[in-house]
GULUM-232956 format. One line per field, with one value per residue (C-alpha): residue number from 1; residue in three letters; x, y, z. Coordinates in Angstrom, 2 decimals. Layout:
<nodes>
lumdo	NUM,...
palo	ALA,...
east	X,...
north	Y,...
up	Z,...
</nodes>
This chain:
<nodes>
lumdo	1,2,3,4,5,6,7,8,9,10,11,12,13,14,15,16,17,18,19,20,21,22,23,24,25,26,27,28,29,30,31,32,33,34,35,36,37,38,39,40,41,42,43,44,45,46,47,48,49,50,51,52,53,54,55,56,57,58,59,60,61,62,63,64,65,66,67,68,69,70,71,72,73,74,75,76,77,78,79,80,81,82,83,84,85,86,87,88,89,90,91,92,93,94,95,96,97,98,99,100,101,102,103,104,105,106,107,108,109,110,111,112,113,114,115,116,117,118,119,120,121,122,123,124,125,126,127,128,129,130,131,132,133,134,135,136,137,138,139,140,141,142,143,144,145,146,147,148,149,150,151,152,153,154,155,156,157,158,159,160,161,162,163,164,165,166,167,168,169,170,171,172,173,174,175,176,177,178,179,180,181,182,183,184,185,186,187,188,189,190,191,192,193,194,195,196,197,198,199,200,201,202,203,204,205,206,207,208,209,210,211,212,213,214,215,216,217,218,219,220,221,222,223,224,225,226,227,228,229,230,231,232,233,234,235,236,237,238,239,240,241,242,243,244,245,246,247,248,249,250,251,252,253,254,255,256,257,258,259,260,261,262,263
palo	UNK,UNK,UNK,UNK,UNK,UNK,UNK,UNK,UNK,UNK,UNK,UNK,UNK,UNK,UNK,UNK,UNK,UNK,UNK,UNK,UNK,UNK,UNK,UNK,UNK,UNK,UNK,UNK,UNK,UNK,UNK,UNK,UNK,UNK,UNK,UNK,UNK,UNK,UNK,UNK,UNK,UNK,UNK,UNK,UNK,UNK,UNK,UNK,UNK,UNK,UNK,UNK,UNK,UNK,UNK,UNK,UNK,UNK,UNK,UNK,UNK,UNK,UNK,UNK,UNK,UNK,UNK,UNK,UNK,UNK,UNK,UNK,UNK,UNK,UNK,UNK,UNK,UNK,UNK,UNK,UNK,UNK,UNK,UNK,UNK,UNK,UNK,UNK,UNK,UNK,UNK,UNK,UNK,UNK,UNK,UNK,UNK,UNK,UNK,UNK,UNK,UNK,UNK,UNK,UNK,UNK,UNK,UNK,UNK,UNK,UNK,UNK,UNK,UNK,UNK,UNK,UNK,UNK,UNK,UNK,UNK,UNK,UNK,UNK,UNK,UNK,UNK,UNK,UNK,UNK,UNK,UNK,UNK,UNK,UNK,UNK,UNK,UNK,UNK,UNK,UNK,UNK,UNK,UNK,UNK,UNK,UNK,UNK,UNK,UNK,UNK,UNK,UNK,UNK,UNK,UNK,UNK,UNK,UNK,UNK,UNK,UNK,UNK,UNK,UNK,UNK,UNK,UNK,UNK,UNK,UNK,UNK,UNK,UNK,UNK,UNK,UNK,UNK,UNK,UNK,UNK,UNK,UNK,UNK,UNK,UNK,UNK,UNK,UNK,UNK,UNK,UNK,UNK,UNK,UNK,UNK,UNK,UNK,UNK,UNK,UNK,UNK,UNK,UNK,UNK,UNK,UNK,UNK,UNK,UNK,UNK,UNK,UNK,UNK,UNK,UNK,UNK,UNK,UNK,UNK,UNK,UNK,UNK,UNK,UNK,UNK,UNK,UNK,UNK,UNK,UNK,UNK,UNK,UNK,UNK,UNK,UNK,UNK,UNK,UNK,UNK,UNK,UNK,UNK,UNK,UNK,UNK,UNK,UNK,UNK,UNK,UNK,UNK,UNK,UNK,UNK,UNK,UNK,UNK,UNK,UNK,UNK,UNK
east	79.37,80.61,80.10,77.70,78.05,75.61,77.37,78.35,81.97,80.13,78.21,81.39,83.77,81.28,80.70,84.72,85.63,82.52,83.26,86.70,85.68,85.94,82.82,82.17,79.62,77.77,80.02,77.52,76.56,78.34,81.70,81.85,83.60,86.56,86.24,89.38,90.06,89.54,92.36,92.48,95.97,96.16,96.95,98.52,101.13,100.19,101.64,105.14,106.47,106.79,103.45,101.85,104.15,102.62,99.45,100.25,101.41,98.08,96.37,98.11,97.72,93.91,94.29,96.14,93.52,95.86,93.91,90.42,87.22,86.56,89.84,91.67,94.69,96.77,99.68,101.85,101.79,101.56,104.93,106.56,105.40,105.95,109.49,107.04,107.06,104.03,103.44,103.82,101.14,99.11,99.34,98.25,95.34,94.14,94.48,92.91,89.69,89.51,89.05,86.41,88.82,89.07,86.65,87.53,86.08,86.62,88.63,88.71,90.99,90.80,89.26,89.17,85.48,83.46,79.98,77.20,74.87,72.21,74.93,76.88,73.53,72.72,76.25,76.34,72.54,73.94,77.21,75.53,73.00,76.21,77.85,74.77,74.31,77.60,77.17,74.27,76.38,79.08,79.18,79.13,81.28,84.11,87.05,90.14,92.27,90.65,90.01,93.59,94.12,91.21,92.81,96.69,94.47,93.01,96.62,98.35,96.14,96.13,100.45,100.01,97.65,100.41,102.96,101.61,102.07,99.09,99.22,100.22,96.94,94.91,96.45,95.83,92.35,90.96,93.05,91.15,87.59,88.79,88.87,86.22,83.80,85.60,83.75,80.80,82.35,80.66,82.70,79.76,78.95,82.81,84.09,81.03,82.27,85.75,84.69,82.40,85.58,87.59,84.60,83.94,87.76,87.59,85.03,86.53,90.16,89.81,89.16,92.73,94.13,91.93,93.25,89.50,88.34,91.56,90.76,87.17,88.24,90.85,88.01,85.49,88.02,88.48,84.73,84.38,86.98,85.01,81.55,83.30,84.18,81.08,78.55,77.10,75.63,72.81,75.85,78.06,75.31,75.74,79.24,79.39,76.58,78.30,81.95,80.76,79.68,82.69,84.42,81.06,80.27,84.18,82.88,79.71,81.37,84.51,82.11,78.41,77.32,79.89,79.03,83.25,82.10,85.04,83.78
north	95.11,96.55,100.12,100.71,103.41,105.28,106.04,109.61,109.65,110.42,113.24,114.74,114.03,115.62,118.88,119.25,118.87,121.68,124.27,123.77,125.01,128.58,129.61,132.71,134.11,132.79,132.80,133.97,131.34,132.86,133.13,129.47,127.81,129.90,129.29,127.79,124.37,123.12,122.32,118.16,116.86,116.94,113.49,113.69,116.20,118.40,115.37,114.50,111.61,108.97,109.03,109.63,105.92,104.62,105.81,104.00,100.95,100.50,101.10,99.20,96.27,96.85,97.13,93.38,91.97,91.71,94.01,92.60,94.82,94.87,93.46,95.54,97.75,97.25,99.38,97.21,94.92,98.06,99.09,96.40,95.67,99.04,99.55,102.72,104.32,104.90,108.36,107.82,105.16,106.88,109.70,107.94,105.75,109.56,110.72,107.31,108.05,111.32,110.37,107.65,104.65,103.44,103.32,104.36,102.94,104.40,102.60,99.48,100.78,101.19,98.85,98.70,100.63,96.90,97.50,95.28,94.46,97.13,99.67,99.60,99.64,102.92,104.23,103.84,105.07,108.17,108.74,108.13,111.32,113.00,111.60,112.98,116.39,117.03,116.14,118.32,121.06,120.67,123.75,122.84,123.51,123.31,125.30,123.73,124.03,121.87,118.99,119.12,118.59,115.88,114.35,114.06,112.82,109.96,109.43,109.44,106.80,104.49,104.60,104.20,100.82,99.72,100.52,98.24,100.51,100.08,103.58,105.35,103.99,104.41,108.26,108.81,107.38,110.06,112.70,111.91,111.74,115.27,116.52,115.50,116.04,119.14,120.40,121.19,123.85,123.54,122.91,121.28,118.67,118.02,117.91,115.37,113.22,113.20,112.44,109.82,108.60,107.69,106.59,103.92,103.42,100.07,98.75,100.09,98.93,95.40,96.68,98.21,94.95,93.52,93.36,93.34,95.67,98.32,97.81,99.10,101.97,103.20,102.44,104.24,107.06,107.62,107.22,110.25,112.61,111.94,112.69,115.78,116.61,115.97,117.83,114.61,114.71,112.06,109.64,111.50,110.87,107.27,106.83,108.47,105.85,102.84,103.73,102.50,98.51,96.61,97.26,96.71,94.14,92.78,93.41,91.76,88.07,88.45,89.34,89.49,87.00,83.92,84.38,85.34,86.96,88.58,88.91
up	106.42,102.85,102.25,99.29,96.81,98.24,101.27,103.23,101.38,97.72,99.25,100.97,97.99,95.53,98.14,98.72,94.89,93.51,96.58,95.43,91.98,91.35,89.55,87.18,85.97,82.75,79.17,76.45,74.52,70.70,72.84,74.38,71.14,72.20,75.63,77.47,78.44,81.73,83.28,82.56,83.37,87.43,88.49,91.75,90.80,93.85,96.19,97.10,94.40,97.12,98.00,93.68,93.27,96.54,94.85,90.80,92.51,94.09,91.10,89.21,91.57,91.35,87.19,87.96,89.91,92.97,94.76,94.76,95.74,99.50,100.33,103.42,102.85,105.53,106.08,107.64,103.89,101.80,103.53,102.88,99.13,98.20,100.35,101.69,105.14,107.20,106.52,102.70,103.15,104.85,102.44,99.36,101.11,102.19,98.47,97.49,100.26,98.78,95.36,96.21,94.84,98.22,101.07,105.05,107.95,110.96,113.42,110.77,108.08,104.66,101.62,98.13,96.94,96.27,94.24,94.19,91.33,92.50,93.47,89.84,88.32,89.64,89.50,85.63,85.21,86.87,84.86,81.62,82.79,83.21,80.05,77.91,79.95,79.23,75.23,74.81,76.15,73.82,71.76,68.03,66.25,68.66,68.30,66.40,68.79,71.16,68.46,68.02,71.62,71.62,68.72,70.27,73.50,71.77,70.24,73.18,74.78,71.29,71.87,76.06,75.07,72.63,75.52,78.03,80.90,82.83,84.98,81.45,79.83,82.87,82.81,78.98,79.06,82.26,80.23,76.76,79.08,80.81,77.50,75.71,78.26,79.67,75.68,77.70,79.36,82.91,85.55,87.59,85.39,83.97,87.55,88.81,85.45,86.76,90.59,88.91,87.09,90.20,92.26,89.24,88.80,91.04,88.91,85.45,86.42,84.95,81.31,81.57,81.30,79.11,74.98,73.80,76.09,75.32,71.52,71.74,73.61,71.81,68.51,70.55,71.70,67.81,66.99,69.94,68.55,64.31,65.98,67.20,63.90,62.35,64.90,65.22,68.45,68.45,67.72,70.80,72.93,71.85,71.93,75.20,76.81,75.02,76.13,79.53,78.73,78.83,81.72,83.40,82.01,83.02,86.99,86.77,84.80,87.41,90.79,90.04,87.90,88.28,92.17,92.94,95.54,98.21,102.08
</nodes>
């Protein structure tokens, strides 16, 4: 039996990460454009670095395609392909359950989050809600020091995709989406968008290889930062519901629709 997306692992990862929050009281409205960034660059770093590469080369074998959706981690091969000992292992498929990116069932083991057509459907409905909440919260105009740091975002992830390096573009592109929708300035909605992020990641990772699919982004990521810019919000809310389509629509030709189905 797969494990949908609606399963008891969302509700727990999205209770642990907003009781991790720490919450304060309401910022006046006037004072919000000079509000401070929420923290957007934790990847890992609170982890020991044998378990963060255990962690990257996962991802990047699920970026590759090696990894397909459903398939079973099993310790014993991760070990070995990643010259990793048990605990390390263990370690990253932990973080990995944690974020959502992979799924554990008890006494089974661990597998790579699958979605189905219905599943995805709904799973992109709801991150778009979040996507536009979190637009319509952006306070406009926003401060210049936090275009500027949208701005070297969006470069950074344009040089990553021109790199190559799969884990630095899949880095640069959640630190661009940290920032721009870390704009709105609520922690509840910006930290569901980054849960959403990593529970989505196994259906988003095929766009990371994909030289069409990297082009549009880094278009759209410039397209995000000019709306910005402008206070054009009607074409944020847009942008923001667009930026989704490709790498779904990747999943659905590769698993859905083509009938590539992994049991």
């Amino acid at each position: 039996m797969l494990v949908d997306y609606n399963d008891r692992n969302v509700e727990k990862l999205f209770t642990k990460i907003i009781d991790n929050q720490t919450m304060t009281t309401a910022t006046p409205r006037r004072s919000r454009r000079n509000a401070p960034p929420i923290d957007d660059d934790r990847n890992h770093t609170e982890l020991p670095p044998a378990v963060v590469a255990v962690i990257e080369a996962i991802e990047v074998d699920i970026i590759r395609g090696h990894l397909l959706p459903s398939v079973w981690l099993i310790e014993d091969h991760l070990m070995e392909d990643y010259d990793a000992k048990r605990h390390v292992v263990r370690a990253a498929l932990s973080e990995l359950g944690r974020l959502g990116v992979v799924v554990k069932q008890p006494h089974r083991g661990a597998r790579v989050r699958r979605f189905e057509a219905e599943s995805l459907a709904r799973l992109h409905h709801f991150r778009n809600i979040l996507h536009v909440s979190a637009v319509d919260a952006f306070p406009l105009p926003v401060a210049a020091d936090r275009l500027d740091r949208l701005r070297l975002a969006a470069a950074e992830h344009a040089e990553a995709v021109d790199s190559g390096d799969l884990i630095r573009i899949h880095r640069a592109n959640m630190v661009f989406h940290r920032r721009f929708y870390g704009l709105c300035d609520n922690p509840y909605i910006s930290e569901s968008i980054r849960l959403h992020d990593w529970i989505s990641f196994p259906a988003r990772a095929y766009g990371m290889s994909d030289e069409t699919s990297l082009r549009v982004a880094k278009e759209e990521h410039h397209a995000m930062v000019e709306a910005v810019a402008a206070q054009d919000r009607a074409l944020l809310r847009d942008l923001a519901c667009r930026h989704t389509i490709n790498a779904r629509n990747l999943y659905e030709q590769k698993f859905l629709l083509k009938g590539d189905r992994v049991r």
